[in-house]
VEXMIKE-394514 format. One line per field, with one value per residue (C-alpha): residue in one letter; residue number from 1; x, y, z; chain. Coordinates in Angstrom, 3 decimals. Example, Ala and Ser with C-alpha at 12.3 -4.5 7.8 and 13.67 -1.06 7.14 Angstrom:
BEGIN
rest <- [a,s]
nr <- [1,2]
u <- [12.300,13.670]
v <- [-4.500,-1.060]
w <- [7.800,7.140]
kette <- [A,A]
// end
This chain:
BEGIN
rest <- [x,x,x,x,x,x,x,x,x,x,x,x,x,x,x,x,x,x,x,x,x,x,x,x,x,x,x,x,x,x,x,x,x,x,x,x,x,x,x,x,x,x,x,x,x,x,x,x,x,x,x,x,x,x,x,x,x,x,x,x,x,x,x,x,x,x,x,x,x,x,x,x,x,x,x,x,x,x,x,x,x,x,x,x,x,x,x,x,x,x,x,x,x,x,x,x,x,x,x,x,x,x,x,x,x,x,x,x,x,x,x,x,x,x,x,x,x,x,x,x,x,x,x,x,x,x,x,x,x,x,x,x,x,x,x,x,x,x,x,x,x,x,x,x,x,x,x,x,x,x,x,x,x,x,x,x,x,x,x,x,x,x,x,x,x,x,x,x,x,x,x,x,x,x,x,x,x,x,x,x,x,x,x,x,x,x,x,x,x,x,x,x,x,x,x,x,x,x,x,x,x,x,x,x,x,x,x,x,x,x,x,x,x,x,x,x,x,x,x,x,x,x,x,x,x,x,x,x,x,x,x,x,x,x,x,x,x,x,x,x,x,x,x,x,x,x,x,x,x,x,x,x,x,x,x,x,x,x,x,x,x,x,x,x,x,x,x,x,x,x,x,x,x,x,x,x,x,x,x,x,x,x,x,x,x,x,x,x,x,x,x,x,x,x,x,x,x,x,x,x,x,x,x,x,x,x,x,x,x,x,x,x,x,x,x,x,x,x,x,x,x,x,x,x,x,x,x,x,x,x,x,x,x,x,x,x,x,x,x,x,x,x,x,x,x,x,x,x,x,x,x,x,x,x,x,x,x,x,x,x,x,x,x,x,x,x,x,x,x,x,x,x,x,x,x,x,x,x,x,x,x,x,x,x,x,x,x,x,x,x,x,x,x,x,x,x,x,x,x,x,x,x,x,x,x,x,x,x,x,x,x,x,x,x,x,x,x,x,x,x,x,x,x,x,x,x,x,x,x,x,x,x,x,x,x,x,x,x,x,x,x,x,x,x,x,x,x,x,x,x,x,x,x,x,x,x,x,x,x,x,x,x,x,x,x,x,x,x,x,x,x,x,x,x,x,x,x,x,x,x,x,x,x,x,x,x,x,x,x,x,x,x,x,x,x,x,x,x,x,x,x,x,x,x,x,x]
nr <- [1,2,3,4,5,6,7,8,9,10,11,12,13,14,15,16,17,18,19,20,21,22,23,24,25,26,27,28,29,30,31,32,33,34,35,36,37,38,39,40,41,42,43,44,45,46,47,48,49,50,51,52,53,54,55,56,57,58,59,60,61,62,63,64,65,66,67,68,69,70,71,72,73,74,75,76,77,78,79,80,81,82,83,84,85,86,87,88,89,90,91,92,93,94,95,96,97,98,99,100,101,102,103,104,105,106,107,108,109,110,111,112,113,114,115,116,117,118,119,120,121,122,123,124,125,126,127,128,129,130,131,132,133,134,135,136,137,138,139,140,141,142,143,144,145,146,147,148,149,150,151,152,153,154,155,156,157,158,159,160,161,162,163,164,165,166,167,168,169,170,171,172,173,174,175,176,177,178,179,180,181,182,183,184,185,186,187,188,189,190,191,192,193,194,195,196,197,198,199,200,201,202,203,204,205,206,207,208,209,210,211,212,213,214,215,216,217,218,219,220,221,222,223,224,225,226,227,228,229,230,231,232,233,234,235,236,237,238,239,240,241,242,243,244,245,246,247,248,249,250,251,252,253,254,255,256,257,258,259,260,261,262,263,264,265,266,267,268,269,270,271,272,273,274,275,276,277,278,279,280,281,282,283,284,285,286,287,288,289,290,291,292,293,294,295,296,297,298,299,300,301,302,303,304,305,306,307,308,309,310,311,312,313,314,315,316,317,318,319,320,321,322,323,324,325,326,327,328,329,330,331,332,333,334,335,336,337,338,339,340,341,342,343,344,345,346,347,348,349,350,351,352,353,354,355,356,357,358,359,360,361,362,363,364,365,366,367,368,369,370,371,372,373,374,375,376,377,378,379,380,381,382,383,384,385,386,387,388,389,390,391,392,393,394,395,396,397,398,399,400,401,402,403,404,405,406,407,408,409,410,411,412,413,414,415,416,417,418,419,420,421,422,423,424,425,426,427,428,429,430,431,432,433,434,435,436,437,438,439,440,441,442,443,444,445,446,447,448,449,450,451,452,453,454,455,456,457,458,459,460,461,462,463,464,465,466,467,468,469,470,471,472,473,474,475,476,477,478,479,480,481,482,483,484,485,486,487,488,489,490,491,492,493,494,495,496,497,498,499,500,501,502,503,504,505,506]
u <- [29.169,28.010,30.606,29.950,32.238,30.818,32.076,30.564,27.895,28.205,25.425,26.156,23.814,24.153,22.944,24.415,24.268,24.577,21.055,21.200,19.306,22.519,23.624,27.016,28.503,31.976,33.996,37.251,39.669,43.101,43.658,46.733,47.103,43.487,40.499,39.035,36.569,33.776,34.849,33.850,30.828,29.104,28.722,28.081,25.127,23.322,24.736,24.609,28.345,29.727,32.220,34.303,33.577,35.430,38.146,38.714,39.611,41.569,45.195,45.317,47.794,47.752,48.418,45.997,43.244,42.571,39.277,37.576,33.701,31.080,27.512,25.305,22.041,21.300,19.533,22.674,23.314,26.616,30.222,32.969,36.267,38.390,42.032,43.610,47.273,49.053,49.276,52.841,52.366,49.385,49.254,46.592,47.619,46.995,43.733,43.195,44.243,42.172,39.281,39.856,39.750,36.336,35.264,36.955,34.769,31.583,31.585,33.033,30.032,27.600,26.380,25.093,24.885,26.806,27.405,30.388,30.949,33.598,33.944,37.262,38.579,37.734,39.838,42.786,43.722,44.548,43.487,42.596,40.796,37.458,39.188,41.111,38.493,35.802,38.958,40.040,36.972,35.428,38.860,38.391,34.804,35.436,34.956,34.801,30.892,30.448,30.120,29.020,25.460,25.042,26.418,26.132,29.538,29.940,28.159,25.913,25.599,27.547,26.091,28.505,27.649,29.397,28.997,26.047,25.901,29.182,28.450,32.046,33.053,30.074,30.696,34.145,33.168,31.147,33.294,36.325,33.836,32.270,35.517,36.883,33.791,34.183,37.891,37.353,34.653,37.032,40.120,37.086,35.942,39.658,40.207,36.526,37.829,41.256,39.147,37.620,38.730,39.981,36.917,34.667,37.095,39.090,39.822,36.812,34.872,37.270,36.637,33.394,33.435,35.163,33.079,30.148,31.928,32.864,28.938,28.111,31.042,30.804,34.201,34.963,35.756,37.483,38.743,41.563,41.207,43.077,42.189,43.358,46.186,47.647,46.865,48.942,51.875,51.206,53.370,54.346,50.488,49.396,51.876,51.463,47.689,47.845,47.784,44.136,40.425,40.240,41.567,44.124,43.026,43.886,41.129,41.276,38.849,39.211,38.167,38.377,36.890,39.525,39.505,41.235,44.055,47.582,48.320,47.524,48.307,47.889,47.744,49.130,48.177,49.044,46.139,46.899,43.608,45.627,49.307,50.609,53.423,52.702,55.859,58.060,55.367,54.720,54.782,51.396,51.961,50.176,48.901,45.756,46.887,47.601,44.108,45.944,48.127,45.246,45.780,47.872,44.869,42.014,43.700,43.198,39.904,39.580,41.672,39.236,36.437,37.489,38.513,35.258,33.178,35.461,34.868,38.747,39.539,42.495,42.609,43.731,43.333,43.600,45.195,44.843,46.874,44.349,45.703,45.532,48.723,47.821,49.466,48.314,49.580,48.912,51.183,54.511,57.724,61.086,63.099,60.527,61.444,59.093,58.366,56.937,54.648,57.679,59.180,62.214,61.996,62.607,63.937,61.566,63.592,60.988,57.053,56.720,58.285,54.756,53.860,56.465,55.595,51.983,52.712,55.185,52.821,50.300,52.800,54.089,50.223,49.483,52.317,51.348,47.992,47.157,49.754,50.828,52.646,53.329,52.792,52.243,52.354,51.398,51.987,52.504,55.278,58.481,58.808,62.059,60.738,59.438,62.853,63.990,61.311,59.110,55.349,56.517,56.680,55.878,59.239,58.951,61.696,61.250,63.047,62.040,63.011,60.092,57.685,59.257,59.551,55.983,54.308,57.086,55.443,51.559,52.504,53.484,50.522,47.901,50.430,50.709,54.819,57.066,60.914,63.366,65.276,67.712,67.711,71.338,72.709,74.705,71.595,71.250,73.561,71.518,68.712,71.044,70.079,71.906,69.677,67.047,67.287,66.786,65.559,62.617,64.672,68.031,67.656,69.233,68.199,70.196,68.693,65.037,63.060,65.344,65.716,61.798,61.871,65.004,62.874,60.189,62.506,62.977,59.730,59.557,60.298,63.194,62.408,58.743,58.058,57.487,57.180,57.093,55.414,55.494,53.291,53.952,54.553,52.049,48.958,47.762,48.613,48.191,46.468,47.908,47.739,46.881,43.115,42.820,44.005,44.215,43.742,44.182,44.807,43.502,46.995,47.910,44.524,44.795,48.135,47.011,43.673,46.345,48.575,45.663,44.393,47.512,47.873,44.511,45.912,46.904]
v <- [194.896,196.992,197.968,201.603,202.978,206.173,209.017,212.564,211.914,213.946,215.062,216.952,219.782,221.484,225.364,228.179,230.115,228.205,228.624,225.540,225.119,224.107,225.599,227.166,227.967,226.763,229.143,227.985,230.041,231.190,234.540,235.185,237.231,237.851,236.447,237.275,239.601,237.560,234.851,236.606,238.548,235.522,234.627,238.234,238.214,235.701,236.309,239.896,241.233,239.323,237.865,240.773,242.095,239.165,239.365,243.272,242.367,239.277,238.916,237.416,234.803,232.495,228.904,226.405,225.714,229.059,229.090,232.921,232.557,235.676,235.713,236.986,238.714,236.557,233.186,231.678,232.675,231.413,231.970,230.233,231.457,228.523,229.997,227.511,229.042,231.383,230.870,229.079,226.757,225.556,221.471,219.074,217.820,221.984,221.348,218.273,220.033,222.507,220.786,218.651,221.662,222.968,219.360,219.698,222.879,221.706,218.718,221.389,223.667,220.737,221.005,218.372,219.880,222.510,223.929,223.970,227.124,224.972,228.193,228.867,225.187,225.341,228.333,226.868,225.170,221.828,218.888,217.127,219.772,218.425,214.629,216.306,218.509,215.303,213.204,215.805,216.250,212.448,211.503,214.151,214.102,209.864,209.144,205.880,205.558,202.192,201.629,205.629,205.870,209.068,208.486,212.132,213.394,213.097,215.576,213.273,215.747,217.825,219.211,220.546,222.986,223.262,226.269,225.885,227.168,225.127,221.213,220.677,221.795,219.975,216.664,216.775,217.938,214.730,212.419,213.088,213.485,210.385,208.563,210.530,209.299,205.800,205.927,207.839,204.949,202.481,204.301,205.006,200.843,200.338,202.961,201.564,197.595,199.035,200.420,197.499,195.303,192.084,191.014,192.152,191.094,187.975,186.278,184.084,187.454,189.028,185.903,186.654,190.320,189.642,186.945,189.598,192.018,189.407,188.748,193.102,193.246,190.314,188.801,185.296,184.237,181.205,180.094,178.293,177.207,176.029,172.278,172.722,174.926,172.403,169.638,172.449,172.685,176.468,176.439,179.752,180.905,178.172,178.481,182.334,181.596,178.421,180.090,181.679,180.118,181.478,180.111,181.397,181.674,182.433,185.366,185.060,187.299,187.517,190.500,189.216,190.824,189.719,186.605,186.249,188.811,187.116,190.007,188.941,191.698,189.738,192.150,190.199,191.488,190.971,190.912,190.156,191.189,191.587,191.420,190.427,189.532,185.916,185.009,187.572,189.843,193.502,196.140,197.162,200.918,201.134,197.679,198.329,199.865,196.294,195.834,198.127,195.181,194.450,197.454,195.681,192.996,195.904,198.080,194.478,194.469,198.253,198.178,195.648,197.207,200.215,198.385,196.583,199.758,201.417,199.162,198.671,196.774,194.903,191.611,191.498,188.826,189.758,186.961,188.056,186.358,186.728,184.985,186.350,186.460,185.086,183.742,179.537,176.230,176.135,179.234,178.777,179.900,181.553,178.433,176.955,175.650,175.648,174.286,176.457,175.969,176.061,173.388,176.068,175.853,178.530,179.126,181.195,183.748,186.010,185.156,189.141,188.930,186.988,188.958,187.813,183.981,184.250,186.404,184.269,181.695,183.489,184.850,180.982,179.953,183.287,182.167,177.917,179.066,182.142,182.650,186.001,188.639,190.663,190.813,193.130,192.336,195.276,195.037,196.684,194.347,196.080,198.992,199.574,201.316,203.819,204.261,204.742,206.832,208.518,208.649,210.572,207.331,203.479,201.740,199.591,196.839,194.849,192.338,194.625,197.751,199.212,197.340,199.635,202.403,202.439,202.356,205.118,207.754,206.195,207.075,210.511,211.042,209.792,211.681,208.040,208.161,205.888,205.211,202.454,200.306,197.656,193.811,193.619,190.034,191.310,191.729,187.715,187.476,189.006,186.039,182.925,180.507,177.675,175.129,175.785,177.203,180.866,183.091,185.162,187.807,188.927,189.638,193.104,196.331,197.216,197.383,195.847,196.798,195.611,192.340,191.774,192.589,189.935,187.351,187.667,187.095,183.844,182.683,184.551,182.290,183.037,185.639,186.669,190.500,191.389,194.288,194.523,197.752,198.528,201.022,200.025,203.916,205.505,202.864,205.381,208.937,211.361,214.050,215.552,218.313,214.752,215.056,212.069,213.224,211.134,206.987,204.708,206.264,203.631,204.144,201.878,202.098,204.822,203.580,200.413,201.532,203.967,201.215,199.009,201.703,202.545,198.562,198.832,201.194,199.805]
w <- [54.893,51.929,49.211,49.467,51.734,53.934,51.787,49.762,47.474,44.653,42.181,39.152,38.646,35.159,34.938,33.836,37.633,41.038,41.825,43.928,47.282,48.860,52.123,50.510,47.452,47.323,44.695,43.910,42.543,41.404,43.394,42.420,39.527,40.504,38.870,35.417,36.389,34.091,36.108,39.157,38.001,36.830,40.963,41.928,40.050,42.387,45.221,46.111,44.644,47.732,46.025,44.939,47.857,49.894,47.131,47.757,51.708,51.422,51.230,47.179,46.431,49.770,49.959,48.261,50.741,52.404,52.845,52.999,54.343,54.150,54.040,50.818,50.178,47.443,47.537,48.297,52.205,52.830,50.284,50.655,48.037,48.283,47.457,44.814,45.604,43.067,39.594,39.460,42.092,40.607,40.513,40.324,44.138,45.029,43.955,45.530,48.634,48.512,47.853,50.949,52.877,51.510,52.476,56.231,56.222,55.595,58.036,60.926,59.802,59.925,56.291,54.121,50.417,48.965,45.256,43.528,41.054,38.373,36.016,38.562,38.338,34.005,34.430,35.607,32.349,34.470,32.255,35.511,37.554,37.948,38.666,40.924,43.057,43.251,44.981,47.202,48.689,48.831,50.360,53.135,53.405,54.411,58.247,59.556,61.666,61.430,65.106,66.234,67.434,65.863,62.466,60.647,60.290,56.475,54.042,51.994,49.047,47.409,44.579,41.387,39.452,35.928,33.196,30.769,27.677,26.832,26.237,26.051,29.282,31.025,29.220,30.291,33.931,33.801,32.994,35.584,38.227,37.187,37.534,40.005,42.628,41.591,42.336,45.336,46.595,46.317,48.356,50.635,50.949,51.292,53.942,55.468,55.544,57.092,60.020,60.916,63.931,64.826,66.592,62.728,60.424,60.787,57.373,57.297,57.268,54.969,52.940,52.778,52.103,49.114,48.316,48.763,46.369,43.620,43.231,43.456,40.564,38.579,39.606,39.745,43.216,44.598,48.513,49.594,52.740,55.438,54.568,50.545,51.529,53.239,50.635,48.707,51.393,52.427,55.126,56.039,55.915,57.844,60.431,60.651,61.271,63.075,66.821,65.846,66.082,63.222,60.469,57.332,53.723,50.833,48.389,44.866,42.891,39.465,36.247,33.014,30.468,27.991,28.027,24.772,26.094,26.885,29.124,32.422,36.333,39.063,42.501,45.546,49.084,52.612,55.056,58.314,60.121,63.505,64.456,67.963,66.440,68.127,70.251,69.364,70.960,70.303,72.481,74.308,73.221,69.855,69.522,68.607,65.035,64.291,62.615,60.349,58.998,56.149,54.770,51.338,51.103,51.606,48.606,45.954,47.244,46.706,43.288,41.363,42.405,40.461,37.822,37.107,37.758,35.246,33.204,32.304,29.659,31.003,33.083,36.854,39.383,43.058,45.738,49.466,51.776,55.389,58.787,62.503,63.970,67.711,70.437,71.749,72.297,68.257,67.436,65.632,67.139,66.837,65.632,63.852,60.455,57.584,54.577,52.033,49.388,46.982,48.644,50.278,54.018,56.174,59.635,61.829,63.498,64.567,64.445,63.959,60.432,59.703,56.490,54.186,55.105,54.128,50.788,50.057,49.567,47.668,45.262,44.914,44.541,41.722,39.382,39.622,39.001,37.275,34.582,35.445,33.055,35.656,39.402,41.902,45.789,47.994,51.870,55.161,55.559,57.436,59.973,58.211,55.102,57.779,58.822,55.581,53.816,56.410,55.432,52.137,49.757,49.722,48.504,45.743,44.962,41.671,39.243,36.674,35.547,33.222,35.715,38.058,36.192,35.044,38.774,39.438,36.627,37.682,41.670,40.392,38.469,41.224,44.334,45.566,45.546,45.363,45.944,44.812,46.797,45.652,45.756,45.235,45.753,49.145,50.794,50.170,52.933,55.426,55.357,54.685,56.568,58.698,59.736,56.765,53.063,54.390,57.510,57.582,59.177,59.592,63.532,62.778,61.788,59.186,55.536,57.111,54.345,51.457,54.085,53.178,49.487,49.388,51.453,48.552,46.039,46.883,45.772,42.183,39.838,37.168,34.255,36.329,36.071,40.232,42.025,45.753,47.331,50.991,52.717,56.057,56.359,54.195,54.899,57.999,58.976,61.879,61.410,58.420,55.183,53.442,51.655,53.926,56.998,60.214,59.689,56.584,53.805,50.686,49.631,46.791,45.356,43.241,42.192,40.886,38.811,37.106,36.607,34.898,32.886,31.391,30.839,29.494,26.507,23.019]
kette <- [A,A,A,A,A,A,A,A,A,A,A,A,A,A,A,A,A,A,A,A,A,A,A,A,A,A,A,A,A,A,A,A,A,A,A,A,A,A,A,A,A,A,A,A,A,A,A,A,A,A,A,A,A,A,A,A,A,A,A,A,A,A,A,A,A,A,A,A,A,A,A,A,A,A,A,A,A,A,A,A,A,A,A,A,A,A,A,A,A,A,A,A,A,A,A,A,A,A,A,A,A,A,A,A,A,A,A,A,A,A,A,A,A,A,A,A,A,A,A,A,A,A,A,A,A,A,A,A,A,A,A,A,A,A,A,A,A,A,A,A,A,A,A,A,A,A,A,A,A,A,A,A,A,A,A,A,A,A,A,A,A,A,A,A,A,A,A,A,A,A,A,A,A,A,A,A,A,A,A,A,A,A,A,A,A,A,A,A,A,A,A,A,A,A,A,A,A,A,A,A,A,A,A,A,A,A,A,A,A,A,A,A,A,A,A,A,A,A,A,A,A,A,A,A,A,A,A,A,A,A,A,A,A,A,A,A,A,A,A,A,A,A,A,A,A,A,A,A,A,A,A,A,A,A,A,A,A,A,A,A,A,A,A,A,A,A,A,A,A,A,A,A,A,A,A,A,A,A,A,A,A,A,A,A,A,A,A,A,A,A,A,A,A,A,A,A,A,A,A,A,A,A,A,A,A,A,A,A,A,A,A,A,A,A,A,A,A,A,A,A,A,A,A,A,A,A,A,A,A,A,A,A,A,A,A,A,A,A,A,A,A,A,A,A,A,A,A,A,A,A,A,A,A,A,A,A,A,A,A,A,A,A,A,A,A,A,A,A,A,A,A,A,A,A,A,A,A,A,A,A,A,A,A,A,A,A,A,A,A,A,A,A,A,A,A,A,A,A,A,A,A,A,A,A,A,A,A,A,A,A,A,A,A,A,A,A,A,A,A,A,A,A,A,A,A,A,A,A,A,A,A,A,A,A,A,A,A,A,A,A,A,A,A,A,A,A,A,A,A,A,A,A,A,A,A,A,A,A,A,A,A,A,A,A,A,A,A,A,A,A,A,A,A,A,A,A,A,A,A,A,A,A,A,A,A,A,A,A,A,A,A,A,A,A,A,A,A,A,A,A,A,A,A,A,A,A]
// end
């Protein structure tokens, strides 16, 4: 499987007029108050006045995203005015937005290249503009073809055109959309590896995806397998996979190019490539989302890819925990008790609460082995936090306040949300077990999320920085206003390369 996810290729074309052989001009800008008229003159000149001519008709000051199409007499035959919203709603996510639109157009119009006129995103004044325009439309432009026999529904080139004549606007416009594209391709692999099925991806061939990617990135990759990770006493991943043919794992992929650096993130994710939920069985209705249950393992993967691409000057190891929760003779069962690689056993009340068994083992295995100053687990793990927070935000739960507090203002920044819930030592109560040390589930519905955060906590060791995020909500959407629209998302990707390159700063 190649690491370039299907996405928008974007070539930057410098020139001082969009004299592109594109099949549109895209021309975003702020309508309301309306446009400079340089600003607008500047595209009237090559394309016939049609421009201000579209402006004159159209309603100024709609939401970001309106899209006004005409034709033009000038070598450019087709204008598209992409509305950026009035003046004081103006946000980086509004451009985004609107962006993803222009890129919704072009696939329904069955294009392949178009120009980008970036004199009306300059004009804005958003520091983050160009950043912001590249991701909105590689997120949208994404669509998952692996397996269509007619695979053309992505444009392959968009061309952007900056202002010449000013070096400092085109170096900048360079540099977010460099960055922008690389983060974009790796929300797109993420969003790619999430699509996948059970019968592709299992976690031998996750194993050797990532395996594939360590060598295209120059990471250092390692396997557990199921043979050493029960020399090591894994029990809640091996029990979680032990129902499959195909066997559990454990990824580690490692970026170091600090070696001297004490500061060490270590990312944590949860891939279950599919969920049955084993004996405590899932409904039919919906059950083939489950291959969606990888999504926390595909945004490591995802994650340090960026970050060696970026070249970030931080270290970050990635450990993936990757089972198949199926249904045998071999499977575990509600009753169950197991003993965990930290030597706490658990009581098995329902195999469907399989997620926090396996990370709990990897985050056991990442803190015995890889000397973490922080970590950072990131899972679809509860149905709860859907309950609780809608497919707004992820929750996050943590033993640390600033660790907290600093993915908090990095969600913000990259619209990847996030909302705090508590691991207050009441909740304890709600997993104490009877026959064993704890339960991996209450058995009611009350406080489920915060029930999974609290099952984690068990395994952090005393005085560790952790931070749990759950996306169980916010890994996929229906179709949506979201620059991704309908499927996986990526989320947590974006989140992560902001929280590594603001670790990367002195």
């Amino acid at each position: 499987m190649p690491a370039e996810p299907n996405g928008t290729e974007f070539e930057f074309v410098a020139g001082q007029k969009p004299r592109t052989p594109s099949d549109v001009l895209l021309v975003p800008l702020v309508t309301k108050p309306r446009p400079p008229l340089p600003l607008v003159k500047a595209v009237d000149d090559v394309c016939g006045d049609a421009v201000s001519a579209l402006l004159a008709v159209q309603a100024a000051g709609a939401e970001a995203g309106h899209l006004a199409h005409t034709t033009s007499a000038g070598p450019l035959p087709r204008i598209l005015v992409v509305d950026l919203g009035p003046t004081e709603k103006l946000t980086g996510l509004a451009v985004r937005q609107a962006a993803a639109s222009a890129a919704r157009w072009l696939i329904a119009e069955k294009l392949t290249s178009g120009a980008v006129w970036l004199d009306g995103l300059a004009s804005t004044g958003l520091n983050e503009c160009f950043r912001e325009w590249t991701l909105g439309m590689a997120l949208a432009g994404f669509r998952f073809t692996e397996f269509l026999k007619n695979n053309n529904k992505t444009p392959k080139k968009v061309r952007l055109q900056p202002r010449a004549g000013d070096p400092g606007l085109v170096r900048r416009a360079m540099g977010e959309i460099k960055t922008a594209t690389t983060i974009a391709a790796a929300v797109n692999y993420a969003r790619r590896l999430a699509h996948m099925p059970g019968n592709v991806i299992n976690p031998q061939t996750l194993a050797e995806e990532a395996k594939r990617l360590a060598r295209l990135c120059g990471l250092k990759y390692k396997l557990v397998d199921a043979a050493e990770a029960r020399r090591m006493g894994m029990g809640g991943l091996l029990a979680v996979g032990g129902g499959s043919a195909h066997a559990p794992c454990l990824i580690q992929l490692e970026y170091r190019p600090r070696p001297d650096s004490r500061r060490n993130t270590v990312l944590v994710g949860k891939a279950i490539t599919f969920d049955t939920g084993g004996y405590s069985i899932k409904p039919a209705a919906g059950l083939e989302g489950l291959k969606f249950d990888k999504c926390g393992g595909a945004a490591v993967l995802g994650t340090l890819q960026a970050a060696s691409q970026l070249g970030l000057p931080c270290n970050v190891a990635g450990v993936i925990g990757a089972a198949e929760n199926a249904i045998s003779e071999r499977a575990y069962r509600p009753g169950d008790i197991l003993t965990m690689a930290s030597g706490k056993t658990v009581e098995v009340i329902s195999t469907d609460a399989e997620g926090r068994l396996v990370l709990a083992d990897a985050l056991w295995y990442a803190q015995q082995h890889l000397n973490p100053t922080e970590i950072i687990d990131i899972a679809t793990l509860t149905g709860g936090v859907n309950v609780a927070l809608g497919k707004v935000a992820a929750g996050i739960m943590s033993t640390d306040d600033e660790l907290a507090g600093v993915l908090g203002e990095c969600g913000r920044a990259v619209h990847e949300r996030l909302w705090r819930l508590p691991l207050w030592d009441e909740y304890r109560d709600l997993i104490k077990g009877t026959d064993a040390d704890i339960r991996n589930s209450s058995g009611k519905r009350e406080a489920q999320a915060i029930v999974g955060g609290m099952f984690l906590k068990e395994f952090i060791a005393k005085g560790v920085a952790w931070a749990h995020v759950d996306i169980a909500a916010v890994a996929t959407l229906e179709e949506s206003n979201s620059p991704t629209g309908k499927g996986a998302t990526g989320f947590g990707v974006q989140l992560l390369v902001e929280y590594l390159r603001r670790a990367a700063q002195p």
